[in-house]
C-alpha positions as CSV (number, residue, x, y, z in Angstrom):
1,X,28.7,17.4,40.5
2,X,30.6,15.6,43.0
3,X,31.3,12.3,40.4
4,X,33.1,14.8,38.5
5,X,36.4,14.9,38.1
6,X,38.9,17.8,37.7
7,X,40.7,18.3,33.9
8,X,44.3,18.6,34.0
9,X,45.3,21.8,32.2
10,X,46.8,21.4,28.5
11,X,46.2,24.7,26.9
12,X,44.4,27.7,28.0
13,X,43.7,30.7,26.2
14,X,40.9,33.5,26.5
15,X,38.2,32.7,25.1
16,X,36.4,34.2,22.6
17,X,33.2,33.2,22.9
18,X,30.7,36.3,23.2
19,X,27.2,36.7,25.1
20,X,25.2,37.0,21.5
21,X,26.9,33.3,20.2
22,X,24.6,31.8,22.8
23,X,22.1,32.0,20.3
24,X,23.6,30.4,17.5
25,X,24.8,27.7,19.3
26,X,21.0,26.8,20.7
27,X,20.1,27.5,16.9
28,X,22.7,25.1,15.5
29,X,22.2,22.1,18.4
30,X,18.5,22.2,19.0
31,X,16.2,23.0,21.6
32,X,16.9,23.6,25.6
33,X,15.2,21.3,27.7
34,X,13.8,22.0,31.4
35,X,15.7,19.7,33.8
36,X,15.4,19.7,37.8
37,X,19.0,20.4,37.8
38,X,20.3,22.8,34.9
39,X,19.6,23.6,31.1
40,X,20.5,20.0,28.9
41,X,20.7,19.3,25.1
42,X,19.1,17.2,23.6
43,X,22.2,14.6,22.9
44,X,19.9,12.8,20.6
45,X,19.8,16.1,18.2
46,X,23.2,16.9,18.6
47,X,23.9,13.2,17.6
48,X,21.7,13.0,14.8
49,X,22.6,16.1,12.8
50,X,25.9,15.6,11.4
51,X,24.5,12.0,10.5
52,X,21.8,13.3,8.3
53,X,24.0,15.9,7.1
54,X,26.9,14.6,6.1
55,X,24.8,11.0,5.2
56,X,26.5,9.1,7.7
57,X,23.4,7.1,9.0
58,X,25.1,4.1,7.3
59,X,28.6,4.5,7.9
60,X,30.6,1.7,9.7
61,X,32.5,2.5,12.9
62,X,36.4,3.1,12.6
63,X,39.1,1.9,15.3
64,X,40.1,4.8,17.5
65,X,44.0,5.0,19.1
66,X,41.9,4.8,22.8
67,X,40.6,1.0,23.6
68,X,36.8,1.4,24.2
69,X,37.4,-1.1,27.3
70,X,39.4,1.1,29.4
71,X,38.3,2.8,31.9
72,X,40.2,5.7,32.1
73,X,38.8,7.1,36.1
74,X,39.1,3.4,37.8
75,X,43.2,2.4,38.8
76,X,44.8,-1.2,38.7
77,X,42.5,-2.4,41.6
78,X,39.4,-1.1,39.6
79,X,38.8,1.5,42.2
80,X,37.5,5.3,40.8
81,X,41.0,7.6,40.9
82,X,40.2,11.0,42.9
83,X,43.2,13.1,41.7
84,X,42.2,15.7,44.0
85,X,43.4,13.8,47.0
86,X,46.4,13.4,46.0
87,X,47.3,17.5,45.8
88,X,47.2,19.9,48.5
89,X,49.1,22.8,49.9
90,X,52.1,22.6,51.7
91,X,52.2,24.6,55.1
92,X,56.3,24.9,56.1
93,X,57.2,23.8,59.8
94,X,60.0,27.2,60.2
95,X,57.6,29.5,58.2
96,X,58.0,32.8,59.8
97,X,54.8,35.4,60.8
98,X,55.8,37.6,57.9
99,X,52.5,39.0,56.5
100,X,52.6,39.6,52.7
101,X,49.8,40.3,49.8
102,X,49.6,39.8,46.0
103,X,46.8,41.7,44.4
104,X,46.5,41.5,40.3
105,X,43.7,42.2,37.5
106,X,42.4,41.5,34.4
107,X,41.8,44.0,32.5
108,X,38.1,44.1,31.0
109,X,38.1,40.6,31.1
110,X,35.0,39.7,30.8
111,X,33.5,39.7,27.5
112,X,29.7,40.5,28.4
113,X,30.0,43.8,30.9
114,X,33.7,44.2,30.3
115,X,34.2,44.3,34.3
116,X,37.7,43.4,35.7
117,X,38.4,40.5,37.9
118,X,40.5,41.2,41.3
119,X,42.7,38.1,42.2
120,X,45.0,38.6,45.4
121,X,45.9,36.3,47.8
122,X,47.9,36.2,51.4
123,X,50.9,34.7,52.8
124,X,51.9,34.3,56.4
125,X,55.0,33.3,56.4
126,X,55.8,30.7,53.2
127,X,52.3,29.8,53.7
128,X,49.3,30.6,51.9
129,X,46.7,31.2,54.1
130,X,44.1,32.9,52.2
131,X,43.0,33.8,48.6
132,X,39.9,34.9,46.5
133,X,39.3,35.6,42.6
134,X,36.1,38.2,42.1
135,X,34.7,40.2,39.6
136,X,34.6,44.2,40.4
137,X,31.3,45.5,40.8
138,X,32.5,48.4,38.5
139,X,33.7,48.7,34.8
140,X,37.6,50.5,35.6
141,X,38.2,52.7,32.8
142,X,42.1,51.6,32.5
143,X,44.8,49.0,33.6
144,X,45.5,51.0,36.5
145,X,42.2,51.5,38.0
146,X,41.6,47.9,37.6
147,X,44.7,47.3,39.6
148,X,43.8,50.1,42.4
149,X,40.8,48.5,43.1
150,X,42.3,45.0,43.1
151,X,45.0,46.3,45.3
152,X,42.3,47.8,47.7
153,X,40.8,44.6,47.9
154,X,43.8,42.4,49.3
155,X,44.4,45.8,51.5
156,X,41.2,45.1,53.5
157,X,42.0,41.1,53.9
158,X,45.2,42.0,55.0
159,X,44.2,44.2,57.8
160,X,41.9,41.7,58.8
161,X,44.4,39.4,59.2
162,X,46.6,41.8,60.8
163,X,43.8,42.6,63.2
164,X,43.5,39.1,63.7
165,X,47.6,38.7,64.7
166,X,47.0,41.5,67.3
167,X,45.0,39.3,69.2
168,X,47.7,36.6,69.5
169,X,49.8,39.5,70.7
170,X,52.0,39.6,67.3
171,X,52.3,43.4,65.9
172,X,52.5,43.8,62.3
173,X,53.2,47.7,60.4
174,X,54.6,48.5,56.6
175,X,52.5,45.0,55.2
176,X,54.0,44.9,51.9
177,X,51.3,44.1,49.1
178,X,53.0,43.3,45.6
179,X,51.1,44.8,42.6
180,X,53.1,44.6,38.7
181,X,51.5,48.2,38.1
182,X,53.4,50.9,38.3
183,X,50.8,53.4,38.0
184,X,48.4,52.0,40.8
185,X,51.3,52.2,43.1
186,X,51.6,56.0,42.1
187,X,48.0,56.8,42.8
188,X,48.2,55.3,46.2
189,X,50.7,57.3,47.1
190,X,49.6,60.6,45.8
191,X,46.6,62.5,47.9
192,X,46.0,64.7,44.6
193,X,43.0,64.4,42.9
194,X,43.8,64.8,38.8
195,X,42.3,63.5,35.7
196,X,43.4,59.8,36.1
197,X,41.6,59.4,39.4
198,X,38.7,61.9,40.1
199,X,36.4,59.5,38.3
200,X,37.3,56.4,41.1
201,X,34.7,55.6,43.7
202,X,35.9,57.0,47.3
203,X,35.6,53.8,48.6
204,X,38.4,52.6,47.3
205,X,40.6,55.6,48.6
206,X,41.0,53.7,51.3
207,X,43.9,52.2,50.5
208,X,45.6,55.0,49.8
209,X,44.4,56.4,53.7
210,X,46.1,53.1,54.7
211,X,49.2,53.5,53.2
212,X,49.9,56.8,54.2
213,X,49.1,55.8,57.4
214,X,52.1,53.4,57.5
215,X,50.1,50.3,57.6
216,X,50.2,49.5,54.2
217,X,53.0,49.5,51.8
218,X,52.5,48.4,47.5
219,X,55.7,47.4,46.1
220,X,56.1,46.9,42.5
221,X,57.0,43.3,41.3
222,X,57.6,41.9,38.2
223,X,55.0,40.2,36.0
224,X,56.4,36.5,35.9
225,X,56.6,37.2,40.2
226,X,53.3,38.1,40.6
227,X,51.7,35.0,42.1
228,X,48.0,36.5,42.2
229,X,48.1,36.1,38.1
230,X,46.4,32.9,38.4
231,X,43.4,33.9,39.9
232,X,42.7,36.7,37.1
233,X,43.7,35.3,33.9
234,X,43.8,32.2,32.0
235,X,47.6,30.8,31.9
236,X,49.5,29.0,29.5
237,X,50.3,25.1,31.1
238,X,53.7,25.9,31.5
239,X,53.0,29.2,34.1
240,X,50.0,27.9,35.6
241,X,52.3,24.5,37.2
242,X,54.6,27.1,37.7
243,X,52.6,29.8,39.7
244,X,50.8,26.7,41.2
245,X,53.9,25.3,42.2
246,X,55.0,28.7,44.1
247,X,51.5,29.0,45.8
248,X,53.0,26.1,47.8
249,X,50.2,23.6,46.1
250,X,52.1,20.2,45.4
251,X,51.5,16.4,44.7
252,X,50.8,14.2,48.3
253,X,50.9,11.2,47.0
């Protein structure tokens, strides 16, 4: 895996791919073989069947708009091209010690368990100093329970972070985290148990003790602002150079 090289991204879409397609893929390709390393086709199949099917075994080879003798990894010296040395993220001289969060979901994302991924990540400053896209460990029964728990999740980062400040003597209260749900803001900041929220694990009530202890704060920002929407959902080329652009993430070379 390390020869590998990263793909730039074009266009990205969900996928709709489903757990029970597995199957007729391996029917249509051929068998699975064993490897030391992973699961690998057969390529000789794979190769053969449209041949035999389409009676191509004796067709003659067509020119193609990409010469054959170009290597498309090696640069003008011949040497293999490592784009990922040339990007990195950008860490401001004057950034200040302003500690912010982004938390976002996704909604029943995946396909298989429909379980919601939590994205969020952490600035200090203009810097982004931390981040981390997971999948919940429980199936949230709407948009704003998906976000609630994503929320909770950049809540406890962030007070580890502010824990971690305290020890460097710098005192930090009222951390804003930026969610683009309206309603997971309202149940943080209502103590009343009702129909939307009685069904949420009280583990994750712990963001709401946070907040109305005045060490957390959400505030609502807007969709296209949300910079934690790239670690949830798949983007469209134009907002994913965007969002990576604001994440402070720019071309060294």
């Amino acid at each position: 895996m390390e020869d590998l090289l990263p793909l730039e991204t074009t266009q990205m879409g969900r996928s709709s791919v489903k757990h029970n397609d597995i199957w007729l893929w391996h029917r249509r390709l051929g068998h699975v073989h064993m490897d030391l390393i992973k699961k690998l086709l057969s390529k000789d199949l794979v190769r053969g069947l449209p041949k035999l099917r389409f009676g191509l075994d004796n067709a003659k080879p067509r020119d193609t708009p990409i010469s054959p003798s170009v290597n498309l990894v090696k640069d003008e010296n011949g040497k293999d091209v490592d784009n990922k040395l040339y990007r990195g993220l950008w860490y401001p001289r004057s950034s200040s010690l302003d500690l912010v969060g982004f938390s976002d979901s996704d909604y029943a994302g995946c396909l298989v368990d429909r379980k919601s991924t939590s994205g969020t990540c952490q600035f200090l400053g203009d810097a982004l100093v931390s981040w981390h896209s997971k999948k919940q460990t429980s199936v949230a029964l709407s948009t704003a329970e998906a976000e609630y728990v994503a929320a909770g999740s950049c809540c406890a980062q962030v007070l580890w972070m502010r824990q971690t400040l305290r020890d460097f003597g710098v005192s930090i209260d009222h951390i804003p985290i930026m969610c683009d749900t309206s309603s997971a803001i309202d149940i943080s900041k209502n103590h009343v148990q009702h129909s939307r929220t009685k069904h949420i694990d009280i583990r994750h009530h712990f963001l709401r003790d946070n907040v109305q202890k005045g060490l957390i704060e959400l505030k609502k920002v807007g969709s296209e602002d949300q910079l934690a929407d790239i670690f949830t959902k798949l983007l469209a080329e134009s907002s994913f150079c965007s969002l990576r652009r604001r994440l402070g993430m720019c071309d060294l070379s």
